[in-house]
C-alpha positions as CSV (number, residue, x, y, z in Angstrom):
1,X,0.0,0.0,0.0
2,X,1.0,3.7,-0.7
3,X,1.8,5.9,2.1
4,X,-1.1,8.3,2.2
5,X,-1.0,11.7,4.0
6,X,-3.7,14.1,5.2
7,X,-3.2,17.6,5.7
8,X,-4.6,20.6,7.2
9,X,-7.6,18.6,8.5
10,X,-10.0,19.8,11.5
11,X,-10.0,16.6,13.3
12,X,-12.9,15.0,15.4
13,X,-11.5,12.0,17.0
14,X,-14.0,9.9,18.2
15,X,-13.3,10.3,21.7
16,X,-15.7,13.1,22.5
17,X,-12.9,15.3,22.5
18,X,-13.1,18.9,21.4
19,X,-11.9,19.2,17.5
20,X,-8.7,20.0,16.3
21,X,-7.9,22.4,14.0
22,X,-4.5,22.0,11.4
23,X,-3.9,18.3,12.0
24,X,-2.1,15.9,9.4
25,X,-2.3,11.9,9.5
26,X,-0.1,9.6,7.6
27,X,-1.4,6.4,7.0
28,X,0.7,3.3,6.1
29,X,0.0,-0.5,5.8
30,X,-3.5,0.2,6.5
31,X,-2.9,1.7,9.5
32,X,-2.5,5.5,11.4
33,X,1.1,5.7,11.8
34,X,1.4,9.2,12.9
35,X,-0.6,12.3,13.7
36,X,0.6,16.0,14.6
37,X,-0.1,19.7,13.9
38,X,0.4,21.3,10.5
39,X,4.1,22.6,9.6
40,X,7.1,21.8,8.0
41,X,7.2,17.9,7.4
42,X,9.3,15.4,5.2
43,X,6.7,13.2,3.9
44,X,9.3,11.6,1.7
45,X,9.1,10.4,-2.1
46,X,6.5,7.9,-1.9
47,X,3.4,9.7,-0.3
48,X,0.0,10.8,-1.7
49,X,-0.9,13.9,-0.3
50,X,-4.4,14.9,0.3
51,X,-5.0,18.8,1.2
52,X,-8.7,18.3,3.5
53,X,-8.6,22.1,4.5
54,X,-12.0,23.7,5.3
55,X,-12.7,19.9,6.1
56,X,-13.4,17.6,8.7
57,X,-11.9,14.2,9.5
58,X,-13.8,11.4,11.1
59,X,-13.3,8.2,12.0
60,X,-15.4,5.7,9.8
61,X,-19.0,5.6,11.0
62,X,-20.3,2.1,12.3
63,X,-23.9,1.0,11.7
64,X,-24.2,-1.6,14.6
65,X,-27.7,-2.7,13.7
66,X,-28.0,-3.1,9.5
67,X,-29.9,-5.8,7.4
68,X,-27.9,-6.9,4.2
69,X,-30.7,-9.1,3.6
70,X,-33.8,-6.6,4.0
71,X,-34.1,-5.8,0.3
72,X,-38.0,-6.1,0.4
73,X,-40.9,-3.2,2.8
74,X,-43.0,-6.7,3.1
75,X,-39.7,-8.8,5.3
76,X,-42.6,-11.7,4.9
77,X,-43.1,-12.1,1.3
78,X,-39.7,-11.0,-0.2
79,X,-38.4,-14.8,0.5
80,X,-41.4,-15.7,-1.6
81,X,-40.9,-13.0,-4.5
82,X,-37.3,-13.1,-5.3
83,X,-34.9,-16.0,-6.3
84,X,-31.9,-16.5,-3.7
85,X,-29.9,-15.5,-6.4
86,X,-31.4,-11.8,-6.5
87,X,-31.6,-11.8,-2.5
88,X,-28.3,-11.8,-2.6
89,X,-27.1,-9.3,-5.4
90,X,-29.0,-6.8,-4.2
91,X,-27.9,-7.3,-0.9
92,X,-24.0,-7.0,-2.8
93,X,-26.0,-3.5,-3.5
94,X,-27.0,-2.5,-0.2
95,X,-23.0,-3.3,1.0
96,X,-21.9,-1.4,-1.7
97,X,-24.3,1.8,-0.4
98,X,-23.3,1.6,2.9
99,X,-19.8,2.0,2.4
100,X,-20.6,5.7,-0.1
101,X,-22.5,6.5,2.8
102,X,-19.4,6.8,5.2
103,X,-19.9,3.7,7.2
104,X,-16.5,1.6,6.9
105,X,-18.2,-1.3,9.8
106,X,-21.3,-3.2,9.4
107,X,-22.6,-5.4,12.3
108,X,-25.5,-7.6,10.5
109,X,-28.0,-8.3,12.5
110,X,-29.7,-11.1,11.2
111,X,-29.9,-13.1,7.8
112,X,-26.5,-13.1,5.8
113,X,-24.2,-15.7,6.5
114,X,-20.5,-15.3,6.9
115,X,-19.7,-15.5,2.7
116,X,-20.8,-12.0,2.7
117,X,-18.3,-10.9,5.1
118,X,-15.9,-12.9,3.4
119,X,-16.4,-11.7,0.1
120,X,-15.8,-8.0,1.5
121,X,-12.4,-9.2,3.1
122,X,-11.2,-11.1,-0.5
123,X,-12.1,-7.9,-1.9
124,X,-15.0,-9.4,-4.7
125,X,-16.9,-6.8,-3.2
126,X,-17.0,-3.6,-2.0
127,X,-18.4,-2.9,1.5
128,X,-18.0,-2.4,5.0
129,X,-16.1,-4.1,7.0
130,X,-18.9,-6.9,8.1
131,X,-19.8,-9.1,11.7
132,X,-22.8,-11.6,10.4
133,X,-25.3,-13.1,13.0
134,X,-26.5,-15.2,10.3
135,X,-30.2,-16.7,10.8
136,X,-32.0,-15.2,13.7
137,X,-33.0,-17.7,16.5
138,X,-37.0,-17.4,17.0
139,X,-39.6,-19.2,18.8
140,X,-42.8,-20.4,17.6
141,X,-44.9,-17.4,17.3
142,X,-42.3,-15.5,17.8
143,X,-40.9,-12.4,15.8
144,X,-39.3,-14.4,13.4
145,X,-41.8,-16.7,12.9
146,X,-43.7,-15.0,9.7
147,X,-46.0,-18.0,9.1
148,X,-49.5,-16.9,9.0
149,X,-52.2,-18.3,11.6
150,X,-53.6,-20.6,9.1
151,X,-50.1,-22.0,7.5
152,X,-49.4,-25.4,9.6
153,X,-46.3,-26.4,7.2
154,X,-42.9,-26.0,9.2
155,X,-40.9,-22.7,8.9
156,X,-39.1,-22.6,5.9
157,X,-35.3,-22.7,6.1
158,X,-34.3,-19.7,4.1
159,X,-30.5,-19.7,3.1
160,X,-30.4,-15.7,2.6
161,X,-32.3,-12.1,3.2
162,X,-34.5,-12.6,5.9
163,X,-33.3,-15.5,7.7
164,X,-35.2,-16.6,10.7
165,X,-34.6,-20.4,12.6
166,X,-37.5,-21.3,14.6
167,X,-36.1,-23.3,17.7
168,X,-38.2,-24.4,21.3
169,X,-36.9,-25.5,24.4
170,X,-33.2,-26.6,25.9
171,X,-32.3,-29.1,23.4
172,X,-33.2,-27.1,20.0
173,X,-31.9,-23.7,21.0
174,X,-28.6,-25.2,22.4
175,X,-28.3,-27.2,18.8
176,X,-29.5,-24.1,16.2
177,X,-26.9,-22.0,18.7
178,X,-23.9,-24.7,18.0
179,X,-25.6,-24.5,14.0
180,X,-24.9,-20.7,13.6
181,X,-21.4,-20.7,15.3
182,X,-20.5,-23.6,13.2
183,X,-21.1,-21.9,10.1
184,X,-19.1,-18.9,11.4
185,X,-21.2,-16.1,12.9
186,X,-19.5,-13.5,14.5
187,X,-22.4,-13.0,17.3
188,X,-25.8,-14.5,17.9
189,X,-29.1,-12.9,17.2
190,X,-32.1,-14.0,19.1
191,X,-35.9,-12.3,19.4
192,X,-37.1,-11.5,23.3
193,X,-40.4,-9.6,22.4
194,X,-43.1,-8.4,19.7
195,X,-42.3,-6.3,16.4
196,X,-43.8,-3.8,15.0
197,X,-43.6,-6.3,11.5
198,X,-44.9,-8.9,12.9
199,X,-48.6,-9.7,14.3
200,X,-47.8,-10.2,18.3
201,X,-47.8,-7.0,20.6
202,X,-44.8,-5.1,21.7
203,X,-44.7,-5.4,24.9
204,X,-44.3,-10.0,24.7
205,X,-41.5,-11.5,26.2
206,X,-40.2,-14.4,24.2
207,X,-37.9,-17.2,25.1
208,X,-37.6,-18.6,28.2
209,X,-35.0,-17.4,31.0
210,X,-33.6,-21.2,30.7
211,X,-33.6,-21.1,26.7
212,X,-31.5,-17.8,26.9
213,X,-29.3,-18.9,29.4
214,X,-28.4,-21.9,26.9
215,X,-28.2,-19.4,24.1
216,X,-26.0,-16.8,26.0
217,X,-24.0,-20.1,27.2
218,X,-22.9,-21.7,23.6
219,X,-22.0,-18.2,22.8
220,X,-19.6,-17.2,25.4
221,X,-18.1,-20.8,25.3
222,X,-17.2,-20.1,21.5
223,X,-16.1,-16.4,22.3
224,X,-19.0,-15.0,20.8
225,X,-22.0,-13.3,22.4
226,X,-25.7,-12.6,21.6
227,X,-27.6,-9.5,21.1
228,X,-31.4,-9.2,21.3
229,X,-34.4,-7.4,19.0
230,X,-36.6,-6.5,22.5
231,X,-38.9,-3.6,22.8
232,X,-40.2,-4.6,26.1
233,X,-39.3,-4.1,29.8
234,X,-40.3,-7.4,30.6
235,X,-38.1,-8.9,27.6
236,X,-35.0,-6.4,28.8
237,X,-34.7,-7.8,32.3
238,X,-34.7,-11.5,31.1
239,X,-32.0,-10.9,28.8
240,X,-30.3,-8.9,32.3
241,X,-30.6,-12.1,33.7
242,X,-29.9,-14.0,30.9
243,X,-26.4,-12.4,30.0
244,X,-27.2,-10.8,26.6
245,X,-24.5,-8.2,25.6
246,X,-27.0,-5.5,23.6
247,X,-30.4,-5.0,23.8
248,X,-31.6,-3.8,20.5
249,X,-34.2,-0.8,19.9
250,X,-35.7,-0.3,23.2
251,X,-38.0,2.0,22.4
252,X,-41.1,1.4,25.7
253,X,-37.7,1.1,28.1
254,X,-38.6,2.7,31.1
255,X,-36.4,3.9,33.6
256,X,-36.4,1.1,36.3
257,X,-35.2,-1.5,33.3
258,X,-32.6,0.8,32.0
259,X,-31.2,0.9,35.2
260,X,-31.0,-2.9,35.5
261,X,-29.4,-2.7,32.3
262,X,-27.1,-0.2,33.1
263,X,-26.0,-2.7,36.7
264,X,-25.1,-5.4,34.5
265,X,-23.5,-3.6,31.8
266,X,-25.4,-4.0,28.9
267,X,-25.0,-2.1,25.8
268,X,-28.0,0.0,24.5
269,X,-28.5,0.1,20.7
270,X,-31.2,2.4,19.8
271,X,-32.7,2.6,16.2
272,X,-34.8,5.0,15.3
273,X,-34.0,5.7,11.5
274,X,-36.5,3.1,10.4
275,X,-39.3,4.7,12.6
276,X,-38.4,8.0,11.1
277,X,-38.2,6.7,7.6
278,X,-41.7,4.7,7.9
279,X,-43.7,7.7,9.8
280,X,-42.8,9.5,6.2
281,X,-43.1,7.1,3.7
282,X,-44.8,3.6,5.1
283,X,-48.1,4.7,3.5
284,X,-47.0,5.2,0.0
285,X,-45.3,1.9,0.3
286,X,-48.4,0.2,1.2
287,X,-47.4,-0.6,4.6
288,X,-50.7,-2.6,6.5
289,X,-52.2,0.1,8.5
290,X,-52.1,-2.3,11.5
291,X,-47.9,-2.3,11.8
292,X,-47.8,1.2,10.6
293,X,-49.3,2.0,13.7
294,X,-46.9,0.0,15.8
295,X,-44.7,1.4,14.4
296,X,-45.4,5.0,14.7
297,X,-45.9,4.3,18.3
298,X,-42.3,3.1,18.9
299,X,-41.4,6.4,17.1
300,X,-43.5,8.8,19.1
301,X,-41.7,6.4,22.1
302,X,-38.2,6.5,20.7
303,X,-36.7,9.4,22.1
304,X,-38.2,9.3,25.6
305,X,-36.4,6.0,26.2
306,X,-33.3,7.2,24.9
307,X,-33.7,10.1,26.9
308,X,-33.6,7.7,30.0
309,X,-31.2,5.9,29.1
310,X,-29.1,9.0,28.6
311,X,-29.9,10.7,32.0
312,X,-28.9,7.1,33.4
313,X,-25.5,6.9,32.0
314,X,-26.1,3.4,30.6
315,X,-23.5,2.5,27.1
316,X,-25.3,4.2,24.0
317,X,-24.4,2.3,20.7
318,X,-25.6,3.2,17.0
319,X,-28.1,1.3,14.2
320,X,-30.3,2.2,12.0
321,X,-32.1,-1.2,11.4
322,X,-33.1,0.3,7.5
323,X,-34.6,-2.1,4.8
324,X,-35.5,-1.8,1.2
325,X,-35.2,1.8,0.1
326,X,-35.0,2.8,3.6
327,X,-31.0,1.8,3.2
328,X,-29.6,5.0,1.7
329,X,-30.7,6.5,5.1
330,X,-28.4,5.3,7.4
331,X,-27.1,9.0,8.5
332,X,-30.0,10.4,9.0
333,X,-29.9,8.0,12.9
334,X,-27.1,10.6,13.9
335,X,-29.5,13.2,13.1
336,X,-32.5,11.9,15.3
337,X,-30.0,11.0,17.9
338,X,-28.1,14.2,18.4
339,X,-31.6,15.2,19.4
340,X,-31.0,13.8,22.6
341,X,-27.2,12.9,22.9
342,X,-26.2,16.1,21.2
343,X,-23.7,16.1,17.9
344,X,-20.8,15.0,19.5
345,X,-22.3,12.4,21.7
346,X,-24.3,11.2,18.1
347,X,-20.9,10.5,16.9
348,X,-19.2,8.9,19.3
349,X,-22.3,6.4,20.0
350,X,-21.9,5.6,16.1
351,X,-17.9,5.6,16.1
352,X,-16.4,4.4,19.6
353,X,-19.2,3.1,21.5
354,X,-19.5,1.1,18.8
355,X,-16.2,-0.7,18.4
356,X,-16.6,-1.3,21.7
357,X,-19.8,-3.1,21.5
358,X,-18.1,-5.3,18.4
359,X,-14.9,-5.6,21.0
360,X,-13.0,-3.9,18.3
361,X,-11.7,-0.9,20.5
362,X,-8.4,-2.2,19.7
363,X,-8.5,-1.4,16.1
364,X,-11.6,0.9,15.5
365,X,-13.7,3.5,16.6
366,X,-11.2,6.6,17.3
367,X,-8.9,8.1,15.3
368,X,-5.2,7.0,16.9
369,X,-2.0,6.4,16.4
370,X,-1.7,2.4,15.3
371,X,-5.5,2.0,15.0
372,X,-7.1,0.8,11.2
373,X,-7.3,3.6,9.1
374,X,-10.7,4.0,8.9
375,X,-11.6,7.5,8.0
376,X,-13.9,9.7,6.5
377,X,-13.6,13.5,5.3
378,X,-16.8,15.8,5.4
379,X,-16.9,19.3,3.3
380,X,-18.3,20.9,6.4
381,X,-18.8,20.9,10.1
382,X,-20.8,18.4,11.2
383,X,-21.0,19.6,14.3
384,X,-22.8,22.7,13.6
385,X,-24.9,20.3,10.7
386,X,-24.9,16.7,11.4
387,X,-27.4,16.6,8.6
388,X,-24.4,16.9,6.2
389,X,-23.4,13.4,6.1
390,X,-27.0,12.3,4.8
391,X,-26.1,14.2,1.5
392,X,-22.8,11.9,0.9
393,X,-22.6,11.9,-2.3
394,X,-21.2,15.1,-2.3
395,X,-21.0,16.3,1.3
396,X,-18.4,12.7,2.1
397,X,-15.6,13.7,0.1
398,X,-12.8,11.2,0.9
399,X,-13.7,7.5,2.1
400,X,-10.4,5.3,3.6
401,X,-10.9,1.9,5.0
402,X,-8.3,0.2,6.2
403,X,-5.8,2.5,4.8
404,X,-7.2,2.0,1.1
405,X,-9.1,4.9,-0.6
406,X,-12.7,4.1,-1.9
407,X,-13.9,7.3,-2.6
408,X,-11.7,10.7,-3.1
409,X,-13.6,13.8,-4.9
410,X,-10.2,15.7,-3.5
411,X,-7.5,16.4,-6.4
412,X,-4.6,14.6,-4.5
413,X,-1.3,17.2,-3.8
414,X,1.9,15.7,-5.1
415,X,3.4,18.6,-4.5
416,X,5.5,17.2,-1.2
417,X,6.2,19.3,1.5
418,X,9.6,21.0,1.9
């Protein structure tokens, strides 16, 4: 790789640190090998150098809540509608779209196996970096069970988009748990209440404390761990008991279950893009009227929880949970979130909260000396706009993961300095 060095950049770090005006970066085998103030440098022979003045640097957003596989508004049908062949080109698409958009990390959460993530690393495609929960672990009835009251056939096994495994009692969630970490999942998905896509009410707990404890137990004993769709208070404190990592959404948390949260640690992952995004477009895309209005219930609910959860210090994380044409949204959950956590604390819940949610603090997250070069440059101030990022096409000017450029609109300098 080609040393690459960034100049004159107003750098936001990650950390929730103040920015820093007139910093340069030099990036080499994929990595930050050195940062300091603007001045007189020997960059040597070999460098490309990018001038990002009047621009901000950023460490590569994280979506920790995406869905490769949610190419369809009706999750249902689309296994019905397309061949698995077309499931899975247009979720190469959706990868591809999500790395333009600025986000350089990808935690799937549910319904692409591991090839995806592979095919990213081998470089046949182009996305962000990917962790893959494969199918998601259901019970009958449960969220991911999509069968209709009057369909008596056994749950399909789907091979890709919106992968679901139905699984009851000790025995069958401790064997579909083994299944998944076979095949190479990076973390385990499971479903502890109601959906706003799905017929049964919000606030259901589902699973058993016992079936969890299985679950959460296979994981850790293969170093992985499992995170949870739950909306529900009485869903949130069995996965507290249970052991679950991340509670996902969250959205009718009250302040008593937060606060068991917080005790043992677990990582909050709000998502209120999709809300957003089907409050202004769910009717013109024929969504029923019966989960529209779930669903504009967990919006009008979405920022009181996360509200809560702020005042209550417990770890805020980042998704946006978008399907279909939904994906090209992804920025917009900084937006909504900043609403509560501020700009700063929006981007640091979708850049180093994050990594440490994937326990990749190590290598992502913050911009630092020997961390990945992940980075993205905004023509702007996001902090005074964080709506800037949502027009990336031309607002995300330069797009580096792992030290390789994927996007630069910047005229490289080659003048080197003296």
């Amino acid at each position: 790789m080609k040393k690459i060095v960034l100049k004159n950049a107003k750098l936001i770090d990650g950390t929730g640190k103040e920015p820093i005006l007139g910093v340069s970066l030099v990036i080499e085998q994929g990595r930050i090998k050195e940062i300091f103030l603007d001045g007189a440098h020997n960059y040597g022979n070999d460098a490309d150098i990018i001038d990002c003045k009047g621009q901000t640097l950023l460490p590569g957003l994280i979506d920790a809540h995406m869905h490769t596989g949610a190419v369809d508004t009706n999750l249902s049908e689309q296994q019905r509608k397309n061949f698995p062949s077309m499931l899975v080109i247009k979720g190469v698409k959706i990868l591809e779209n999500t790395l333009e958009q600025g986000f350089t990390t990808g935690r799937d959460a549910g319904g692409v196996d591991p090839g995806f993530r592979e095919a990213i690393k081998q470089k046949l495609i182009n996305g962000p970096r990917l962790f893959v929960s494969g199918a998601c672990l259901s019970q009958t009835g449960g969220h991911g069970d999509v069968r209709l009251p009057t369909e008596l056939d056994d749950y399909p096994k789907y091979t890709t988009g919106y992968v679901n495994r139905i699984c009851d009692g000790i025995d069958e969630v401790r064997k579909e748990t083994r299944e998944q970490i076979r095949q190479g999942v990076d973390q385990i998905k499971v479903y502890v209440s109601g959906g706003a896509a799905t017929t049964e009410e919000l606030e259901t707990s589902q699973f058993s404390l016992e079936e969890l404890k299985i679950i959460v137990f296979e994981a850790e004993a293969a170093d992985k761990y499992v995170m949870a769709h739950c909306y529900s208070n009485k869903g949130a404190r069995l996965c507290a008991k249970a052991g679950i990592r991340s509670i996902e959404h969250g959205n009718l948390l009250n302040r008593e279950s937060i606060k068991i949260l917080k005790e043992k640690g677990i990582y909050l992952v709000p998502t209120l893009a999709i809300f957003e995004m089907l409050y202004r477009k769910g009717k013109e895309l024929g969504i029923p009227d019966y989960f529209q209005k779930k669903a504009n219930y967990l919006r009008e609910k979405s920022l009181e929880a996360l509200d809560i959860a702020n005042q209550e210090g417990i770890k805020i994380a980042s998704g946006s949970d978008l399907i279909s044409s939904f994906q090209c949204y992804k920025g917009l959950e900084l937006e909504l979130k900043s609403k509560v956590l501020g700009t700063m604390g929006a981007i640091v819940a979708s850049t180093k909260t994050n990594a440490e949610l994937l326990r990749q603090e190590k290598d992502l997250g913050t911009i630092e000396e020997g961390k990945l070069a992940d980075l993205i440059l905004i023509n702007g101030n996001p902090l005074k706009d964080i709506s800037l990022i949502q027009d990336y096409k031309k607002n995300i000017t330069l797009i580096i993961k792992e030290g390789q450029i994927y996007k630069n609109i910047i005229e490289p300098d080659k003048t080197l300095d003296s």
